[in-house]
C-alpha positions as CSV (number, residue, x, y, z in Angstrom):
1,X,253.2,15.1,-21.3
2,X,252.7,11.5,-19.5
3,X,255.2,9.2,-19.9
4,X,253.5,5.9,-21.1
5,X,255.6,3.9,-18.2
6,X,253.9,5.3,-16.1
7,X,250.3,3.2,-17.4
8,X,250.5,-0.4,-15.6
9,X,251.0,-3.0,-18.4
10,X,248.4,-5.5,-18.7
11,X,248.4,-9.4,-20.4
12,X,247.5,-7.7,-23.4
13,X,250.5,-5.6,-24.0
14,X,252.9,-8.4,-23.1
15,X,251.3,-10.8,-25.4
16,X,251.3,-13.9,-23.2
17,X,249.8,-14.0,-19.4
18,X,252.9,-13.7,-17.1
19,X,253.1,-16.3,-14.0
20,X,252.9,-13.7,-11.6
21,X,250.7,-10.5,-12.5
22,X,252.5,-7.2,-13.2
23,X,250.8,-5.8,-10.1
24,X,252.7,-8.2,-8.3
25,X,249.5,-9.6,-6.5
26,X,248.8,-13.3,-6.0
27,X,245.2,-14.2,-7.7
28,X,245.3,-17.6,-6.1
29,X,246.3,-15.8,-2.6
30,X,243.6,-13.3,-2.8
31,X,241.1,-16.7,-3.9
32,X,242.3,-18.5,-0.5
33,X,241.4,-15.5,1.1
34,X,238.6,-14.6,-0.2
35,X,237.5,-18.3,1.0
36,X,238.9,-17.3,4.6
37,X,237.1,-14.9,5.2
38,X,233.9,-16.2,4.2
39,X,234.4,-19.3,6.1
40,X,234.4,-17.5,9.2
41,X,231.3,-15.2,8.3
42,X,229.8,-18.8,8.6
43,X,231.1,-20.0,11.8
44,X,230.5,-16.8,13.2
45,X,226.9,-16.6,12.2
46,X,226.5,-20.4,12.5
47,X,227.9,-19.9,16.4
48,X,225.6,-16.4,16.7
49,X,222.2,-18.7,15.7
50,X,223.6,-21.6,17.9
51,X,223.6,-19.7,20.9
52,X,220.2,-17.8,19.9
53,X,218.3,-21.4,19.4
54,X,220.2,-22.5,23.1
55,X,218.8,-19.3,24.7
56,X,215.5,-19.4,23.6
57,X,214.8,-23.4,24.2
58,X,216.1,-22.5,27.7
59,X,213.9,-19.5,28.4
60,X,211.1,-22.3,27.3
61,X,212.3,-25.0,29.1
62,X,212.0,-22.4,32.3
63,X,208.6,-21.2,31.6
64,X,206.6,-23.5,30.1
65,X,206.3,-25.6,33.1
66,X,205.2,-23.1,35.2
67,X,201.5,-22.9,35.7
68,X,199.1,-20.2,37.3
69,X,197.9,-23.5,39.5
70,X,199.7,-24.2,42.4
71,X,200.6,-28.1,42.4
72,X,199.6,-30.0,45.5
73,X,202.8,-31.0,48.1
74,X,203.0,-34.6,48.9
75,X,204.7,-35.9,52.4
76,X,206.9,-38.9,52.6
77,X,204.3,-40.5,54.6
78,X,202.0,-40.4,51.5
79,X,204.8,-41.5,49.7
80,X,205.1,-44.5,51.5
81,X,202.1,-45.4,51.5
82,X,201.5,-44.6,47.9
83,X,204.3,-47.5,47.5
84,X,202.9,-50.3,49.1
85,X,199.6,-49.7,47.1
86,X,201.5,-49.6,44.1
87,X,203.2,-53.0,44.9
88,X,199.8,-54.6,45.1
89,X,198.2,-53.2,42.6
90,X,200.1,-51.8,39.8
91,X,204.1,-53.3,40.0
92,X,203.0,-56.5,37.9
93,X,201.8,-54.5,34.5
94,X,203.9,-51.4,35.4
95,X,207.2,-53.0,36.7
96,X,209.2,-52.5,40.1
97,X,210.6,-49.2,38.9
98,X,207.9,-47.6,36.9
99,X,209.5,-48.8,33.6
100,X,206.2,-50.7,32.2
101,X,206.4,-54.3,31.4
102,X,206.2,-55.1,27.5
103,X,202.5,-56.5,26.8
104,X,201.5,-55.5,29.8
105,X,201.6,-51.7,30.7
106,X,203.2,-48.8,30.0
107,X,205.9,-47.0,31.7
108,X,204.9,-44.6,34.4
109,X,208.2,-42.5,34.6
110,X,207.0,-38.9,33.5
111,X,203.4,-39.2,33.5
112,X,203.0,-37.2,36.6
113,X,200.6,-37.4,39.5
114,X,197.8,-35.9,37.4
115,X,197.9,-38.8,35.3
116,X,197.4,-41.4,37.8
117,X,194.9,-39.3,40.0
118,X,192.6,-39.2,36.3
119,X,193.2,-42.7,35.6
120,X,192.7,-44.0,38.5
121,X,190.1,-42.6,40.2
122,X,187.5,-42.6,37.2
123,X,188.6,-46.7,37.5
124,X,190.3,-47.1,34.2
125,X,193.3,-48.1,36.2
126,X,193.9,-50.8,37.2
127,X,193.1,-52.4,34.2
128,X,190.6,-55.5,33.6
129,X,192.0,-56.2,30.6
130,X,194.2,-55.3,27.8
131,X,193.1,-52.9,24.7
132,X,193.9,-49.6,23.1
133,X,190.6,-48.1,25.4
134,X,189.8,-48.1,29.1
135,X,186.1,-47.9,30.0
136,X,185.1,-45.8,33.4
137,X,184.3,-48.2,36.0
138,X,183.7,-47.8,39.6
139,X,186.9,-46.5,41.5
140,X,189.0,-49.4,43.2
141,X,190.2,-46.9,46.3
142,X,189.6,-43.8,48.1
143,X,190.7,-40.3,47.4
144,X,192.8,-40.4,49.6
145,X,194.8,-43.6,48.9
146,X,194.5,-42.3,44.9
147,X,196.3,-39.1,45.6
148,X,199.3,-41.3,48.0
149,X,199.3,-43.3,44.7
150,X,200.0,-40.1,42.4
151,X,202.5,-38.8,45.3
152,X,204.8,-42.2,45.0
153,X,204.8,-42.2,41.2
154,X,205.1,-38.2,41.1
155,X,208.3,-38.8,43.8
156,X,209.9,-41.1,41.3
157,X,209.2,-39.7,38.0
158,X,207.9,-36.6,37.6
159,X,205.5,-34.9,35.8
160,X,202.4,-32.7,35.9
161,X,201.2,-33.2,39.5
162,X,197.7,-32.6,40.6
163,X,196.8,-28.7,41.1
164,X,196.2,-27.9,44.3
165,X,193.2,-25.3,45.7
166,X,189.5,-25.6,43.4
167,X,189.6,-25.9,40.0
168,X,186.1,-24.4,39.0
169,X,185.2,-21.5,38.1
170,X,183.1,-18.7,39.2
171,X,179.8,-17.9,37.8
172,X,181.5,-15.0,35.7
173,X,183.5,-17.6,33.8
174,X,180.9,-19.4,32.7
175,X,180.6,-17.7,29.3
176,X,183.9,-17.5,28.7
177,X,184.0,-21.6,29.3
178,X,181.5,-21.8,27.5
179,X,182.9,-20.5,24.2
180,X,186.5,-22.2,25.2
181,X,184.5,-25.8,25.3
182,X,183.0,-25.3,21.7
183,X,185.7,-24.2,20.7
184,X,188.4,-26.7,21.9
185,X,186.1,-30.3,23.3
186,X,182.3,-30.2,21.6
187,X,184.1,-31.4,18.6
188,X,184.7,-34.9,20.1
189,X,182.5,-34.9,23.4
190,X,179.5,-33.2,22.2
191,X,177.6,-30.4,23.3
192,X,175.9,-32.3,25.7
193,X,178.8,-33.7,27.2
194,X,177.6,-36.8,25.7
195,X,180.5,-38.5,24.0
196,X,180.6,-39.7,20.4
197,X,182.8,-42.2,18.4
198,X,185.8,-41.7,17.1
199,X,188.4,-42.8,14.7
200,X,190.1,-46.6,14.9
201,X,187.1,-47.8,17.2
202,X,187.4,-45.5,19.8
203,X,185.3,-42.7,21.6
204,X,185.3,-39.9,23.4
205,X,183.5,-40.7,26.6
206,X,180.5,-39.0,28.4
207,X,181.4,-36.0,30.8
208,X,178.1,-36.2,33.1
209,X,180.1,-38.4,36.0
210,X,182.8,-36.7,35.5
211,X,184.0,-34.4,38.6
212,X,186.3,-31.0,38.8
213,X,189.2,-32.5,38.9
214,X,189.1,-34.8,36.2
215,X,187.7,-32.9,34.3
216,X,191.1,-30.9,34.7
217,X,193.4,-33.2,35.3
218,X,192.4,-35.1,31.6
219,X,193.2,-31.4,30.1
220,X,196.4,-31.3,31.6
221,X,197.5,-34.9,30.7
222,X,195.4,-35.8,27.8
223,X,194.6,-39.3,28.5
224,X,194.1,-41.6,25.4
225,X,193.1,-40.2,22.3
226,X,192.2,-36.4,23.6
227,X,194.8,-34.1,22.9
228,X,197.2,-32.3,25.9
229,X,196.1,-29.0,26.7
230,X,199.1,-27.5,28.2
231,X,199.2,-24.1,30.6
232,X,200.3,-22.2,27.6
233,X,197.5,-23.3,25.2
234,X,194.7,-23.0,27.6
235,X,195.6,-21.4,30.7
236,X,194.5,-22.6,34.6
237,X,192.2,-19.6,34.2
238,X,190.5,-20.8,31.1
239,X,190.7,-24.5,32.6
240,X,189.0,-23.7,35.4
241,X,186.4,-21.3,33.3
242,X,185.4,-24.7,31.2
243,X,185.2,-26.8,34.3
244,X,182.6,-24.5,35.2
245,X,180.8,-23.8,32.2
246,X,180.0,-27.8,32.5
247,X,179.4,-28.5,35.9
248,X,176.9,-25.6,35.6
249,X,175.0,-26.6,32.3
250,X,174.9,-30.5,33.5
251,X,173.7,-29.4,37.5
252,X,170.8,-27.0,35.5
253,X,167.4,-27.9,35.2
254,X,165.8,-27.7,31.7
255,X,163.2,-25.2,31.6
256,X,161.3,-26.9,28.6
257,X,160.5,-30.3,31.1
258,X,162.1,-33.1,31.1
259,X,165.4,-33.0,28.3
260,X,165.4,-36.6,28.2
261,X,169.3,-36.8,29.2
262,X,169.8,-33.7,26.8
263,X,170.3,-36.1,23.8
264,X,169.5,-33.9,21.0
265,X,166.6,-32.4,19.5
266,X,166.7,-35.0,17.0
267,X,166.1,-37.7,19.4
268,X,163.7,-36.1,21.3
269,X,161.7,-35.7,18.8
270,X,161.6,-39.3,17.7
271,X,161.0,-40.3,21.4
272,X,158.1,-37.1,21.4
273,X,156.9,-38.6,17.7
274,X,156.8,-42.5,19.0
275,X,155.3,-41.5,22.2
276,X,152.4,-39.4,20.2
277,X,151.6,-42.3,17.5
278,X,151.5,-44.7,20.0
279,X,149.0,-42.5,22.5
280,X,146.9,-42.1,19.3
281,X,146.7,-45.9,18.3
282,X,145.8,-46.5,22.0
283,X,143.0,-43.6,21.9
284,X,141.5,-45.0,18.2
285,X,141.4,-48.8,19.6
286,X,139.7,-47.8,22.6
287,X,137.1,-45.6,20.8
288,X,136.3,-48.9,18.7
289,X,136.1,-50.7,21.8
290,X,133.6,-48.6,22.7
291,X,131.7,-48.3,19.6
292,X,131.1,-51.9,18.9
């Protein structure tokens, strides 16, 4: 028979809750470490995603940068000389050091030699004038002195430089550019390479004097309001597949006749319509002529 001392007495058959527990455990002891232990689950898997987040932004930070096209290599002669053009023509809105002056121009530290080879040689830089949009103008210097200017700022800040080798495409990429321009530029500069307005008073401008390598160079630094189209978004392969696709459409001939600049069926036919009413006027007041 078992001996009822040998059941563990609870609160209930004392009658009154005892200050320490008849098991001789500690509640608030086993509360504290209960509270332990969960604190360092959380510091533990608070240090596990820290060092997950760090190796990840790193593996980024390594690859991201890197590009299938190979950047151009600058010599300190170029260098050099990119400096004393950008005394004379750039230090009073853009500052001694590249660090922009306020109300005058933006810093330059970081924008790469891309940036100034775009800006500069489609003569948006240096500016006339102040405003939220530069115009294309006729180029203030050579290619030559445009690429020492990239290499100076490129020397002192960094940046996407200019890709070195051709930037176009074969023929066999032309389709594929094709469908990568609809689908990432017809939206804002048509799919004539026209242009059209935008928001806040601005517009996309016209591709036809554009050349290869501004063409790529504003993909890769996204001048204004177009957007930055990074290696990892559109690679140099598909870069150079769009720089084909419209450097072959604008260099083809229309097989129709004359596509009056490619401006749109729309226009043409109001330029074909004009053209046609005002033959016919001509033809009905020269018949009168005649008849009378």
């Amino acid at each position: 028979m078992k001996d009822d001392f040998d059941d563990p007495l609870t609160s209930a058959d004392l009658g009154f809750e005892p200050a320490v527990p008849v098991t001789g455990a500690d509640p608030q002891a086993k509360r504290n470490s209960r509270r332990r232990g969960g604190l360092r689950r959380k510091l533990t898997a608070g240090a596990i995603l820290t060092g997950a987040l760090v190796g990840m932004g790193g593996a980024y930070t390594l690859f991201a940068g890197t590009s299938g096209a190979a950047d151009s290599t600058s010599s300190a002669a170029d260098i050099s000389a990119g400096r004393q053009l950008y005394e004379v023509s750039c230090i009073t809105c853009h500052g001694a050091n590249l660090q922009g002056v306020k109300n005058r121009g933006v810093s330059l530290l970081g924008v790469g030699g891309a940036a100034v080879y775009f800006q500069v040689s489609t003569g948006r830089m240096p500016a006339t004038g102040q405003g939220a949009e530069q115009y294309r103008k006729t180029a203030k210097f050579t290619d030559e002195q445009i690429r020492q200017l990239a290499a100076f700022v490129q020397s002192k800040g960094g940046g996407v430089n200019i890709p070195a080798g051709t930037v176009r495409g074969t023929d066999a990429d032309i389709a594929e550019g094709g469908n990568l321009f609809r689908l990432n530029c017809a939206s804002c500069h048509g799919t004539t390479f026209k242009g059209a307005p935008l928001s806040a008073g601005k517009s996309a401008p016209s591709l036809n004097a554009s050349t290869d390598l501004q063409i790529y160079t504003a993909m890769l630094t996204g001048p204004e309001s177009m957007p930055i189209f990074s290696d990892n978004e559109i690679t140099p392969d598909e870069k150079r597949a769009i720089v084909a696709y419209i450097q072959t459409i604008k260099a083809s001939d229309d097989p129709g006749g004359s596509g009056i600049d490619r401006i749109g069926p729309v226009s043409e036919a109001i330029v074909i319509w004009v053209a046609g009413i005002g033959a016919i006027m001509i033809a009905i007041l020269w018949i009168g002529a005649k008849t009378q």
